[in-house]
Structures are given as C-alpha cells and as structure tokens.
PQR file with spaces between the fields and no chain letter, atoms N, CA, C, O and H, PARSE charges and radii, in Angstrom:
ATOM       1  N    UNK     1       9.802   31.921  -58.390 -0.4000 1.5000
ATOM       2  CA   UNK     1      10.199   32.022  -56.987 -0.0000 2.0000
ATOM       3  C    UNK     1       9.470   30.949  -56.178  0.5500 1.7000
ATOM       4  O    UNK     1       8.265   30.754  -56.340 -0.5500 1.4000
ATOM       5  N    UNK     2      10.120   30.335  -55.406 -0.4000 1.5000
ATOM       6  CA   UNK     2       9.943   29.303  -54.555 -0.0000 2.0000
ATOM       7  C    UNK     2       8.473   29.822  -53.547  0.5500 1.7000
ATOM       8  O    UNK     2       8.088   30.990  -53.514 -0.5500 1.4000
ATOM       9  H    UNK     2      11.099   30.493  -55.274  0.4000 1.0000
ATOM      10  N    UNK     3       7.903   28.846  -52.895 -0.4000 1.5000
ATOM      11  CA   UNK     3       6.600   29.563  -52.093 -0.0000 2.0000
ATOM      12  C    UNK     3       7.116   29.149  -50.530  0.5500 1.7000
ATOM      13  O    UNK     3       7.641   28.090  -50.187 -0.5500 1.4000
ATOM      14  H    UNK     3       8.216   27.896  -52.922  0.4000 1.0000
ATOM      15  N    UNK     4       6.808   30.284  -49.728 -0.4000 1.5000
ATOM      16  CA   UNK     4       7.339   30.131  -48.712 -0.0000 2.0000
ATOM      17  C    UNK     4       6.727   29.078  -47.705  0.5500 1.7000
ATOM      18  O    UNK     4       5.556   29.250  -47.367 -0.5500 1.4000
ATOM      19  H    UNK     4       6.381   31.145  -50.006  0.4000 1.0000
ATOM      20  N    UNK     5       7.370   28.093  -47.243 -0.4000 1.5000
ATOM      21  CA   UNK     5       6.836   26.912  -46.309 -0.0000 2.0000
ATOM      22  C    UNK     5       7.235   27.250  -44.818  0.5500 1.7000
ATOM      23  O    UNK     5       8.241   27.715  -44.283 -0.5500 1.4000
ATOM      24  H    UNK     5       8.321   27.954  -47.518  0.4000 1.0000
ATOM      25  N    UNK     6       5.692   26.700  -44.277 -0.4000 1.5000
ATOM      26  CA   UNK     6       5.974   26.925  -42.245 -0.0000 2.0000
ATOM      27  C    UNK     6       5.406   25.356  -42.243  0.5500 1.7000
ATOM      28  O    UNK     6       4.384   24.972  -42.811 -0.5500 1.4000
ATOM      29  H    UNK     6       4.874   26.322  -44.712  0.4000 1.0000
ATOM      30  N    UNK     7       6.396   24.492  -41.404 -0.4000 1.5000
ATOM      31  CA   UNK     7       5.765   23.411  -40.889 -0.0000 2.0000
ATOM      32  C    UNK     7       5.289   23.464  -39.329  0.5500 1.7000
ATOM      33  O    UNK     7       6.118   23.849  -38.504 -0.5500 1.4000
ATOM      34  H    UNK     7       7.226   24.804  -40.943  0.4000 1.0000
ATOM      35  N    UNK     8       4.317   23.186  -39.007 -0.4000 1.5000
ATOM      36  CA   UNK     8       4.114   23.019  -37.553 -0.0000 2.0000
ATOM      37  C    UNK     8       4.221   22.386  -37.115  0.5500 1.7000
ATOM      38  O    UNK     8       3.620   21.406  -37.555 -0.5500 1.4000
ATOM      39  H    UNK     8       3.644   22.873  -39.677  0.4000 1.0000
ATOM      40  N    UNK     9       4.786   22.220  -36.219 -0.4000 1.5000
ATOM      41  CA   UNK     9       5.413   20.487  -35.059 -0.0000 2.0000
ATOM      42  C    UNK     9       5.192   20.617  -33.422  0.5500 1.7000
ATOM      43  O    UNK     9       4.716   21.621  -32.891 -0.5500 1.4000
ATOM      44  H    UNK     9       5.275   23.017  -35.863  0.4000 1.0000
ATOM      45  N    UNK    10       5.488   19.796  -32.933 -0.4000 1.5000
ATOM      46  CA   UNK    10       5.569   19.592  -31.459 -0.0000 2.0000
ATOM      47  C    UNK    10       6.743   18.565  -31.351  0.5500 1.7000
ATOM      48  O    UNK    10       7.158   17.718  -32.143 -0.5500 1.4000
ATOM      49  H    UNK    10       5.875   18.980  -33.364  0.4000 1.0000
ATOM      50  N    UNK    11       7.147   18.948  -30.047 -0.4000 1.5000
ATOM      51  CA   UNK    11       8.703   18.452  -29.173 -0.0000 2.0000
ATOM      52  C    UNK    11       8.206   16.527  -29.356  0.5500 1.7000
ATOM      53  O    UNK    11       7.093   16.042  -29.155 -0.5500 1.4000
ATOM      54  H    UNK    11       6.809   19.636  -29.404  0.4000 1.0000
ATOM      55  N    UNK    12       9.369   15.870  -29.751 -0.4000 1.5000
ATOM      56  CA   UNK    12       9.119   15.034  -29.534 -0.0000 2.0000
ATOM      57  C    UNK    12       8.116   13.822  -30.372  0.5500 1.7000
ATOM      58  O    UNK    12       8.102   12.609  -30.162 -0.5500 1.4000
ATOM      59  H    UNK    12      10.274   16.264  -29.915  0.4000 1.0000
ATOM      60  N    UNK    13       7.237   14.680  -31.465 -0.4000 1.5000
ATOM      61  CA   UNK    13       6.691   13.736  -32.545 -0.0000 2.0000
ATOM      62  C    UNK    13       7.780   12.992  -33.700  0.5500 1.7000
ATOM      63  O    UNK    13       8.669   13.676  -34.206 -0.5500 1.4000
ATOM      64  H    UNK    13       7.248   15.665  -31.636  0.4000 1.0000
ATOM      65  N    UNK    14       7.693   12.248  -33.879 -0.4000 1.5000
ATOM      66  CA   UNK    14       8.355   11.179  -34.504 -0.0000 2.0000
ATOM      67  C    UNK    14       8.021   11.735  -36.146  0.5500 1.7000
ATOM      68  O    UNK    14       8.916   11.729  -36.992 -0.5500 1.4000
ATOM      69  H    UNK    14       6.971   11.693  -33.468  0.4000 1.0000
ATOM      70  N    UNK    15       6.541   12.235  -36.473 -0.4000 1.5000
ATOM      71  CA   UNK    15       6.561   12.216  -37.651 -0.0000 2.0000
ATOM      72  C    UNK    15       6.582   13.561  -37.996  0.5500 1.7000
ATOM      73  O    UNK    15       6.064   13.868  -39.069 -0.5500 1.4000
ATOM      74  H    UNK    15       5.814   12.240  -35.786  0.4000 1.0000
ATOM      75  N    UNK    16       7.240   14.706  -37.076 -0.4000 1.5000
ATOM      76  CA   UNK    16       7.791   15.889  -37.327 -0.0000 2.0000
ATOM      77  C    UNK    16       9.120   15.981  -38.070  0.5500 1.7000
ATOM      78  O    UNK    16       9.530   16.605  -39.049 -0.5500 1.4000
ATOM      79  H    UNK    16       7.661   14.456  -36.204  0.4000 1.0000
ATOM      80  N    UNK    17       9.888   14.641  -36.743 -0.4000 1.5000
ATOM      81  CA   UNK    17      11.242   14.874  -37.503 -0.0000 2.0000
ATOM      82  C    UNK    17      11.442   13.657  -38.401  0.5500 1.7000
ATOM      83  O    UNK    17      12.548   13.129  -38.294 -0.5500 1.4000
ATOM      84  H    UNK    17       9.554   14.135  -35.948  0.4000 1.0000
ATOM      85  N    UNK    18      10.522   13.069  -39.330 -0.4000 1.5000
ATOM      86  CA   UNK    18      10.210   12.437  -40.449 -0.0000 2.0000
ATOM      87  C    UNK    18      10.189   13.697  -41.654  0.5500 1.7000
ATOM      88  O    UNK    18      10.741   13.970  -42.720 -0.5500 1.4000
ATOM      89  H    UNK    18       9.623   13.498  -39.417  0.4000 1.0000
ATOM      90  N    UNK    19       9.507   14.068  -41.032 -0.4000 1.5000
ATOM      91  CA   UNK    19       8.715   15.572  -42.149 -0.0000 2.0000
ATOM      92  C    UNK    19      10.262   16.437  -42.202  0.5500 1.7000
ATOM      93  O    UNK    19      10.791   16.838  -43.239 -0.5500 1.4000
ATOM      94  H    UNK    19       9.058   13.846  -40.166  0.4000 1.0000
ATOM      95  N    UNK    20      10.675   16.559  -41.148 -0.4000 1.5000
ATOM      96  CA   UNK    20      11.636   17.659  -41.323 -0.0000 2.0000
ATOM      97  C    UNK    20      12.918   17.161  -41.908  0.5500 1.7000
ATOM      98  O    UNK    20      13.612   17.978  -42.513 -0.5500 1.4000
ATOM      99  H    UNK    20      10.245   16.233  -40.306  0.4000 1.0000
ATOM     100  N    UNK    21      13.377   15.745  -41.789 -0.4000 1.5000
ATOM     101  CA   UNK    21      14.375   15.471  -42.519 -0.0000 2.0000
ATOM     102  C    UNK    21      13.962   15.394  -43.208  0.5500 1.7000
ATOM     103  O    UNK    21      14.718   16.065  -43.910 -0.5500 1.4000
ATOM     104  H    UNK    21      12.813   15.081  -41.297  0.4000 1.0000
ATOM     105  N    UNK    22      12.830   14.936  -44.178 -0.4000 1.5000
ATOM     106  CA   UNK    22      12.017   14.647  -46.045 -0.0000 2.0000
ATOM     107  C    UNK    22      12.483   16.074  -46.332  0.5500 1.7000
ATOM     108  O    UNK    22      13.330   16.175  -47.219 -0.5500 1.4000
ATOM     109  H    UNK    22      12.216   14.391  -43.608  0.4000 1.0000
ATOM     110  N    UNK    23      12.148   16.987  -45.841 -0.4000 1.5000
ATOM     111  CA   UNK    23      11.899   18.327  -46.495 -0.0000 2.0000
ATOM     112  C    UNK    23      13.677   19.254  -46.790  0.5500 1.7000
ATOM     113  O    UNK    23      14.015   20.052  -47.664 -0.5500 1.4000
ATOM     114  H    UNK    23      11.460   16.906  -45.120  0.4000 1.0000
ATOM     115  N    UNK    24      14.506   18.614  -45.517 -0.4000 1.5000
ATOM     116  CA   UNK    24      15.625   19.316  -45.476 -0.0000 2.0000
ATOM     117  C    UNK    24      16.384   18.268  -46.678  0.5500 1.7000
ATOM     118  O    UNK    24      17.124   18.946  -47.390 -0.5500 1.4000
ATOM     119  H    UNK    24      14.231   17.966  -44.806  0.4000 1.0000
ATOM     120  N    UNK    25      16.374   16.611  -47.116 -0.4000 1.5000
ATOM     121  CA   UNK    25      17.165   16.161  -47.780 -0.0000 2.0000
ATOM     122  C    UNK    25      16.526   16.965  -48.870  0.5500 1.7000
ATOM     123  O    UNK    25      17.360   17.701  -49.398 -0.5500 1.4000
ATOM     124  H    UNK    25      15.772   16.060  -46.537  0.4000 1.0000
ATOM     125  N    UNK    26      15.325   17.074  -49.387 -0.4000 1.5000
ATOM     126  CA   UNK    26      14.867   17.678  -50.526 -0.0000 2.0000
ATOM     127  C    UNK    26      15.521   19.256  -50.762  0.5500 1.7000
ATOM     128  O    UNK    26      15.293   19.635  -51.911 -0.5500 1.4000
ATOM     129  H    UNK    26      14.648   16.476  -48.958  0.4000 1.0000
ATOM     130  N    UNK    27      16.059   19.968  -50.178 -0.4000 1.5000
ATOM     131  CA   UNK    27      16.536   21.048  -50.333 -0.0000 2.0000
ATOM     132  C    UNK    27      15.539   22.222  -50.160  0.5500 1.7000
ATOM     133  O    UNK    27      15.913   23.275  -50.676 -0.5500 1.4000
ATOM     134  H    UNK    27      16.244   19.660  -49.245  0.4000 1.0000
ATOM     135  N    UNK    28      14.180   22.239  -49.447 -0.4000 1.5000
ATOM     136  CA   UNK    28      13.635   22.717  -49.056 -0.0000 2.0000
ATOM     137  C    UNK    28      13.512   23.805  -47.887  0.5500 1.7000
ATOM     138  O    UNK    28      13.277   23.331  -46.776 -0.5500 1.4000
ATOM     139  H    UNK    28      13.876   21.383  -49.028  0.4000 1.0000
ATOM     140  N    UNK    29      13.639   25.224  -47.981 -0.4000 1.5000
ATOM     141  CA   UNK    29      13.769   25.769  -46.937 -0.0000 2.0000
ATOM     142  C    UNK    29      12.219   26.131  -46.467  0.5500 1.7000
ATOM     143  O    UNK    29      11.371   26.539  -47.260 -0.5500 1.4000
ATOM     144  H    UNK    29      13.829   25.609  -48.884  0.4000 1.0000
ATOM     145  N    UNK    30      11.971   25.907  -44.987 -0.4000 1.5000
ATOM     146  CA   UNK    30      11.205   26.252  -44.257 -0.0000 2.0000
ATOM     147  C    UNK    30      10.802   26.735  -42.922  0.5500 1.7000
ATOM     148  O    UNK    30      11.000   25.863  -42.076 -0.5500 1.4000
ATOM     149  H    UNK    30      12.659   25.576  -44.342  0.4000 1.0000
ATOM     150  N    UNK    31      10.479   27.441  -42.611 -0.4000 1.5000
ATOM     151  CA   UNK    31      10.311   28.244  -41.292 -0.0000 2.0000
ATOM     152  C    UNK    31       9.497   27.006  -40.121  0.5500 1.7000
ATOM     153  O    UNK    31       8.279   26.850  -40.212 -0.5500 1.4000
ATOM     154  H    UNK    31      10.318   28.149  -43.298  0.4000 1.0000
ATOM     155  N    UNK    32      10.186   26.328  -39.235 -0.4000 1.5000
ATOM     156  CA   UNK    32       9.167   25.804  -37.909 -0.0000 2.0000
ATOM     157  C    UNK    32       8.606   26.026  -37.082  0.5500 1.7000
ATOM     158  O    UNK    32       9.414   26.793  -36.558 -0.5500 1.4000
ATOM     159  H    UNK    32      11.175   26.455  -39.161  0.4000 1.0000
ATOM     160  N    UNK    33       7.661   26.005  -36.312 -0.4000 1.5000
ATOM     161  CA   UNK    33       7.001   26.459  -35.377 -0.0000 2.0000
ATOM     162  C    UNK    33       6.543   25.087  -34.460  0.5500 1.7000
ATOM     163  O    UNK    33       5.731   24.211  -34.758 -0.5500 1.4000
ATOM     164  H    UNK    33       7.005   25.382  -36.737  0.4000 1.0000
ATOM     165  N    UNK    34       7.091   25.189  -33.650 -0.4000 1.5000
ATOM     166  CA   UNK    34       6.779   24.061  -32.730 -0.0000 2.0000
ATOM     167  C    UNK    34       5.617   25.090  -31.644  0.5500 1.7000
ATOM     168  O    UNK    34       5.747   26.256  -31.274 -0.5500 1.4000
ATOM     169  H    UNK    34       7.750   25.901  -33.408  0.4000 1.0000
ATOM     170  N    UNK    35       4.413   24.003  -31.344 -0.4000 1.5000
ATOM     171  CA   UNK    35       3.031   24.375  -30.765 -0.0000 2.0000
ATOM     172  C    UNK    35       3.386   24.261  -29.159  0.5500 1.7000
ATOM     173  O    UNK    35       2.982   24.955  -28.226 -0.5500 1.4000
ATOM     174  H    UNK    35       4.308   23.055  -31.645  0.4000 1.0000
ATOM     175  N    UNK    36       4.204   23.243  -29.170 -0.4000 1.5000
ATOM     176  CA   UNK    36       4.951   23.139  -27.652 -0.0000 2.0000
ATOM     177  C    UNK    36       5.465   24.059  -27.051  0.5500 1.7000
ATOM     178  O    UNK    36       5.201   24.391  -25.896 -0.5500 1.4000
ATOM     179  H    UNK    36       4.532   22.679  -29.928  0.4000 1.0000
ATOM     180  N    UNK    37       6.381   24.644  -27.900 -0.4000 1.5000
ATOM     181  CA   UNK    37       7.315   25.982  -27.114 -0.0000 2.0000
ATOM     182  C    UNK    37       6.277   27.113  -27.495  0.5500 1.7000
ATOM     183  O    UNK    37       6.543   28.207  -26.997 -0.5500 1.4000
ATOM     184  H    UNK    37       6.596   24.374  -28.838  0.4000 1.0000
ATOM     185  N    UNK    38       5.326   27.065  -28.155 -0.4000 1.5000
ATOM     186  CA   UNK    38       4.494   28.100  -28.340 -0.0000 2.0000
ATOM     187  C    UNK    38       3.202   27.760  -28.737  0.5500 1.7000
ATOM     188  O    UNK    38       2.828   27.553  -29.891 -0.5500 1.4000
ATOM     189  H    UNK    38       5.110   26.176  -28.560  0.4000 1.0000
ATOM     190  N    UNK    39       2.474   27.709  -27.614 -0.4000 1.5000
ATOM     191  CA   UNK    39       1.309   27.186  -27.562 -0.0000 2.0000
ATOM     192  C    UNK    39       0.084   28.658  -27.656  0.5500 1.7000
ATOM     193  O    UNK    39      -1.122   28.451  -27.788 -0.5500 1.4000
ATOM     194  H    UNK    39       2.777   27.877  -26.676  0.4000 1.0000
ATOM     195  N    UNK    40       0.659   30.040  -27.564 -0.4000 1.5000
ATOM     196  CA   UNK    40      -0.267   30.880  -28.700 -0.0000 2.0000
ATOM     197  C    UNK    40      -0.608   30.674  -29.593  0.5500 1.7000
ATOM     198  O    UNK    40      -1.783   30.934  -29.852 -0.5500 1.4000
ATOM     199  H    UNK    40       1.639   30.209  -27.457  0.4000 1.0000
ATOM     200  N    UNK    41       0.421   29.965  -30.760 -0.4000 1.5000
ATOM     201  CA   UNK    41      -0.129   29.746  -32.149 -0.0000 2.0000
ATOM     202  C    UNK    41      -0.965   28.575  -32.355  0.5500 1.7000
ATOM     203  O    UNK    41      -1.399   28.392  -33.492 -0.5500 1.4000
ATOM     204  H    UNK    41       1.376   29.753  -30.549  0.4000 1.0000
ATOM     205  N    UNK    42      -1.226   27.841  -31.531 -0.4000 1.5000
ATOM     206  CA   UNK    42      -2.589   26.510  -31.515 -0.0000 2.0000
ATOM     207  C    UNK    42      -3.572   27.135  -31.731  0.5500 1.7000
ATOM     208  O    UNK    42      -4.339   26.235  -32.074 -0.5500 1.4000
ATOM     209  H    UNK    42      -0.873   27.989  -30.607  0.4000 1.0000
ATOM     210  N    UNK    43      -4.263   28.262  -31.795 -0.4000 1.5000
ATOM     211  CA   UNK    43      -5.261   28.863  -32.374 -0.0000 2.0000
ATOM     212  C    UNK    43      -5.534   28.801  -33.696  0.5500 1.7000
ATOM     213  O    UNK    43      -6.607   28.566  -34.253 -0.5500 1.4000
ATOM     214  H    UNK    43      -3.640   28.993  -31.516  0.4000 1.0000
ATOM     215  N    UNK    44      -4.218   29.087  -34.255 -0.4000 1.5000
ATOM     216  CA   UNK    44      -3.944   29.593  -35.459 -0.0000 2.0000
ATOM     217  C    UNK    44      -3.570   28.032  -35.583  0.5500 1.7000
ATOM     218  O    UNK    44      -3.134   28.413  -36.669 -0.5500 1.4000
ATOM     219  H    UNK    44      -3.346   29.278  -33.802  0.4000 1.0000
ATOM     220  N    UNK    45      -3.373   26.975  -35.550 -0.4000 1.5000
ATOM     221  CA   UNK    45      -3.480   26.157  -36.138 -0.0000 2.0000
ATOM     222  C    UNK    45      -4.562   25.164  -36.589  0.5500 1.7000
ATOM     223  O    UNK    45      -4.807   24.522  -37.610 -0.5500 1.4000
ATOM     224  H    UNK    45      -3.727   26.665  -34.668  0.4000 1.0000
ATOM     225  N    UNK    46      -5.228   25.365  -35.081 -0.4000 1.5000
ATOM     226  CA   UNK    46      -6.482   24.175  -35.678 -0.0000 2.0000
ATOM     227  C    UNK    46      -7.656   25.434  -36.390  0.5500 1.7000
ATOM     228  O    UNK    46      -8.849   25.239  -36.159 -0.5500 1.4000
ATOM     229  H    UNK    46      -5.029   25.887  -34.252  0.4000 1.0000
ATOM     230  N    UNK    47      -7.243   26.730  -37.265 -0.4000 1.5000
ATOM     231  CA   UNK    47      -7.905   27.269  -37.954 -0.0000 2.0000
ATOM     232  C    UNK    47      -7.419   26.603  -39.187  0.5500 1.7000
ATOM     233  O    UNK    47      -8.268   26.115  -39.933 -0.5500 1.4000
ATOM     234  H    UNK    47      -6.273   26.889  -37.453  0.4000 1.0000
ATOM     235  N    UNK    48      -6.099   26.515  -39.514 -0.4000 1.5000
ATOM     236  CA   UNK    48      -5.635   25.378  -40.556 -0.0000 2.0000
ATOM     237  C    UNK    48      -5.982   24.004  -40.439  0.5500 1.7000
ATOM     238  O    UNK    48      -5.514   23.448  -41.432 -0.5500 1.4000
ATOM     239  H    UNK    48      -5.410   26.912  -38.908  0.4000 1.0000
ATOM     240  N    UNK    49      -6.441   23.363  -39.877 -0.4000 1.5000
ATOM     241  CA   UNK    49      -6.662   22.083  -39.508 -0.0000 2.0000
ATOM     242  C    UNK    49      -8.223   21.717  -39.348  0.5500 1.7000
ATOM     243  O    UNK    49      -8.743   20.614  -39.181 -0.5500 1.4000
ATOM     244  H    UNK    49      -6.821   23.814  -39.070  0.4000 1.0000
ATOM     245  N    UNK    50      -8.973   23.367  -39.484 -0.4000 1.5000
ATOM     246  CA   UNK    50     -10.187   23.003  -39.326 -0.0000 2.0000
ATOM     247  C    UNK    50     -10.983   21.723  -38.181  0.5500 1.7000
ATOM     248  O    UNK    50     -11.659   20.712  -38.368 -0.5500 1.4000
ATOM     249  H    UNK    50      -8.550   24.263  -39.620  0.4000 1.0000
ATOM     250  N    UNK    51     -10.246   22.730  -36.508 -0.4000 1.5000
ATOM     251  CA   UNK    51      -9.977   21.823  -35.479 -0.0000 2.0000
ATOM     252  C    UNK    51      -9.327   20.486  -35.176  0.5500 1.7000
ATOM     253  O    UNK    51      -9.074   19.969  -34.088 -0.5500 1.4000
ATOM     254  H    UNK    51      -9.696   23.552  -36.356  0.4000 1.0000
ATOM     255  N    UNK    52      -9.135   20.085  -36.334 -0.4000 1.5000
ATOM     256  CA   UNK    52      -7.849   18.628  -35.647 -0.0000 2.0000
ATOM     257  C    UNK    52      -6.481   19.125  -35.132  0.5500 1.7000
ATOM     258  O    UNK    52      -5.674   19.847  -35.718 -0.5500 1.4000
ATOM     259  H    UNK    52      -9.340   20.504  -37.218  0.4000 1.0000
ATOM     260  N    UNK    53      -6.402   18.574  -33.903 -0.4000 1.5000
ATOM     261  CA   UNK    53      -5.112   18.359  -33.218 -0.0000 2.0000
ATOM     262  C    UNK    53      -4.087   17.574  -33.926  0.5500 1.7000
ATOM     263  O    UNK    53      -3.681   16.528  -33.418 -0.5500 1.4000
ATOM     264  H    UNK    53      -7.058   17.987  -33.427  0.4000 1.0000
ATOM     265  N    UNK    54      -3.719   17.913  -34.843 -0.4000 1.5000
ATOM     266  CA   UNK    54      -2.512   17.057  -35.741 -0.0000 2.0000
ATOM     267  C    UNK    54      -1.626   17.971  -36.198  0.5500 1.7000
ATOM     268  O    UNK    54      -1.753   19.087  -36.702 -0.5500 1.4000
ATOM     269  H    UNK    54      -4.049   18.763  -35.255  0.4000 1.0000
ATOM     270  N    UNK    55      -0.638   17.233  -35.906 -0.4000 1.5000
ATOM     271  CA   UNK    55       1.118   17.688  -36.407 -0.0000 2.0000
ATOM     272  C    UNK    55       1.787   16.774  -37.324  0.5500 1.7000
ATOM     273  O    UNK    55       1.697   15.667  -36.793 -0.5500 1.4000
ATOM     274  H    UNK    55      -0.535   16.327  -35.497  0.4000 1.0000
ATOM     275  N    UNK    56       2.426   16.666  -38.454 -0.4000 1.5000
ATOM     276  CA   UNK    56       3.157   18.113  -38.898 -0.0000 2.0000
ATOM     277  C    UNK    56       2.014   18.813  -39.880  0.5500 1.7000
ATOM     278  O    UNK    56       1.334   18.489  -40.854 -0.5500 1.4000
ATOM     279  H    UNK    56       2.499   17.565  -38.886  0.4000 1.0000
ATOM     280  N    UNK    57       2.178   19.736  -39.199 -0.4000 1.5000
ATOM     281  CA   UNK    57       1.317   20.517  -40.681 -0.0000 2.0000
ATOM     282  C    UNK    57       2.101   21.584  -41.745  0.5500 1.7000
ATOM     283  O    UNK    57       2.680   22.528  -41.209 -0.5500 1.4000
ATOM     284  H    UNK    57       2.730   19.999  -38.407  0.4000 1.0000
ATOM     285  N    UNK    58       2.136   21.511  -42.810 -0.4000 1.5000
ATOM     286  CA   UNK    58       2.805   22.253  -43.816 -0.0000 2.0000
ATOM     287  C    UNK    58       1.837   23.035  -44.392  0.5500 1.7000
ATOM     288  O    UNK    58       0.665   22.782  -44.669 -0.5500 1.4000
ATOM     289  H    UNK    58       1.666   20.743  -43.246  0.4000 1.0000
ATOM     290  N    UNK    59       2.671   24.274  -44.566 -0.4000 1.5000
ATOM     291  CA   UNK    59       2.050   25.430  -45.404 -0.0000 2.0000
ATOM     292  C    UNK    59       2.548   25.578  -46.274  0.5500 1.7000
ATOM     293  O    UNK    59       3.732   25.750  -45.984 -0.5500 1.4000
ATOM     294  H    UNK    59       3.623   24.479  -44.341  0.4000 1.0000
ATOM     295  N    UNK    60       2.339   25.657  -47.752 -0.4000 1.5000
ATOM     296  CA   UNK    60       3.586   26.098  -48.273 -0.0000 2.0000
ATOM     297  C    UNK    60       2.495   27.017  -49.313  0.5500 1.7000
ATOM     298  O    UNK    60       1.453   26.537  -49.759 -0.5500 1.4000
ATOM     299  H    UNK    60       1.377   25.518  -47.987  0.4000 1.0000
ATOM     300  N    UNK    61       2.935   28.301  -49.564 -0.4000 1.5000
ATOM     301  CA   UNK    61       0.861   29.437  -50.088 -0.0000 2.0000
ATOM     302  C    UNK    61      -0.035   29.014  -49.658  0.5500 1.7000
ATOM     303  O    UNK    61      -0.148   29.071  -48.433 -0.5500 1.4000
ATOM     304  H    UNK    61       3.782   28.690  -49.202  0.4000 1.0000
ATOM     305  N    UNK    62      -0.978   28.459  -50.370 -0.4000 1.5000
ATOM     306  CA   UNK    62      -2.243   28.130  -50.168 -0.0000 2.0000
ATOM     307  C    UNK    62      -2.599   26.734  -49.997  0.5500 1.7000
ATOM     308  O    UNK    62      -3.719   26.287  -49.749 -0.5500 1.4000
ATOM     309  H    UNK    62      -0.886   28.413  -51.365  0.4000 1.0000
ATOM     310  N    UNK    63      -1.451   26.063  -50.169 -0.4000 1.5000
ATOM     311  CA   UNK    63      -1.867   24.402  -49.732 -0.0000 2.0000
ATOM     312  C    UNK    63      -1.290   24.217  -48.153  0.5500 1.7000
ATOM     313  O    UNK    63      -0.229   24.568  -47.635 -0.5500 1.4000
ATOM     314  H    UNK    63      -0.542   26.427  -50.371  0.4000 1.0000
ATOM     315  N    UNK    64      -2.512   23.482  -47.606 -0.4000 1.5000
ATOM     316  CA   UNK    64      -2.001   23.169  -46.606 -0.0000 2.0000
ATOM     317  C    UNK    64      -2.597   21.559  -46.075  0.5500 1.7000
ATOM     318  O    UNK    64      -3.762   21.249  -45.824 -0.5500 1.4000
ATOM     319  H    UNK    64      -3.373   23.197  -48.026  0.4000 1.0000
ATOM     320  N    UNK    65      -1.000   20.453  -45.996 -0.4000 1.5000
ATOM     321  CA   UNK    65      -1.116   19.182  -45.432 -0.0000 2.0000
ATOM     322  C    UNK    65      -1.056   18.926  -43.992  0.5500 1.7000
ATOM     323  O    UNK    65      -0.089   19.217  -43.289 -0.5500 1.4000
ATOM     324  H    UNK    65      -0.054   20.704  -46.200  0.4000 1.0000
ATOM     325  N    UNK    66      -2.048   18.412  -43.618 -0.4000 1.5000
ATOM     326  CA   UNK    66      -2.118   17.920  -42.628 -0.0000 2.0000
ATOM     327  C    UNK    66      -1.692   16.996  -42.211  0.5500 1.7000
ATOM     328  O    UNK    66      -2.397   16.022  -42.476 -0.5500 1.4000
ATOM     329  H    UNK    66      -2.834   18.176  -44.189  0.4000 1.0000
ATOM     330  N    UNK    67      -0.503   16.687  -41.432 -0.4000 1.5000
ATOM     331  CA   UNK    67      -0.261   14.864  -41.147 -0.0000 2.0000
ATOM     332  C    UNK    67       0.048   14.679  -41.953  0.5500 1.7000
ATOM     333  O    UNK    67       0.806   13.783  -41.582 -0.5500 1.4000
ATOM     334  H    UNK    67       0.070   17.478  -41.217  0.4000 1.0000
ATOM     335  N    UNK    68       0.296   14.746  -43.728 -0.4000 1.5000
ATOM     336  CA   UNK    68       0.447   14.167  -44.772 -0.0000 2.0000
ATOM     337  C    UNK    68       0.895   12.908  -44.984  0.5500 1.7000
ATOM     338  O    UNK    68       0.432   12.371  -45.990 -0.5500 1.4000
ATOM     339  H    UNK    68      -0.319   15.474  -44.029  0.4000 1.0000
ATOM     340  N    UNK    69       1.971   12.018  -44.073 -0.4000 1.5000
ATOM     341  CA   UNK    69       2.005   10.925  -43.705 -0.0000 2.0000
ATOM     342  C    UNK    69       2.025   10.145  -42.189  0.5500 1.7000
ATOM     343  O    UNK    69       2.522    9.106  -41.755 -0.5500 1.4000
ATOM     344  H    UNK    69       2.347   12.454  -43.256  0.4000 1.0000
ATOM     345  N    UNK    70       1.225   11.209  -41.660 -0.4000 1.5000
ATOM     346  CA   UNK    70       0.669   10.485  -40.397 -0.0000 2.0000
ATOM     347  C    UNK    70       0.728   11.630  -39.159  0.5500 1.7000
ATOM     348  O    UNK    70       1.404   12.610  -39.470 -0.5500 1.4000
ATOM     349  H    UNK    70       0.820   12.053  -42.013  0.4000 1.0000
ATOM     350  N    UNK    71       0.317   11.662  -38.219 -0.4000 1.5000
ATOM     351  CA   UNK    71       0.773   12.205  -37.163 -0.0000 2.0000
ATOM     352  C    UNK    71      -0.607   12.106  -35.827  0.5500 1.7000
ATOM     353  O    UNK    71      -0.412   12.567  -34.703 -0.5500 1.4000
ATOM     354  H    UNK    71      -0.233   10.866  -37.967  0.4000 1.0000
C-alpha cells in the first residue's frame, strides 16, 4: 500500500506548483495544504522543518523533504 503524502505550499510559490505538477505527472496522490489559506497549520509546520520557513514540504510516513528542489 502506497504511503500517504501531504505537501505544504503557499499561494503563489513557483516551486509549489513545480512540486505539484512533478508529483501529479508521476501519478502520485496527495493531500495539499496551503499555509496561506491556513496559517493555523504554520505551527505544525516549522515543527517539520525544525523552524525553517520553507515550502514545498512533503510528507509522505516518516520522510519528510524540505524544499527538495528549492523553495
């Protein structure tokens, strides 16, 4: 069984919707959360980020990329 992926983004980053077309041509399903329209979950992110302000971040179980190619 596939592991479930959340990417985190904000309105308007360039290397969100980099990340999000890579992931959708790959056939990848994943849940988004943009920090913009919901800026509660910025808590909960720079606990993944171990305080950096960077987007996109992917979860997918227990790995989690930060920026993986930039942000």
């Amino acid at each position: 069984m596939a592991e479930h992926v959340t990417m985190y983004v904000k309105t308007g980053c360039p290397y969100c919707a980099a990340m999000r077309r890579k992931l959708t041509d790959k056939g990848v399903a994943f849940a988004e959360v943009n920090v913009s329209e919901r800026p509660e979950v910025i808590p909960e992110l720079l606990k993944l980020t171990k305080g950096k302000r960077l987007v996109p971040v992917i979860v997918e179980g227990a790995r989690i990329s930060v920026a993986p190619e930039g942000g």
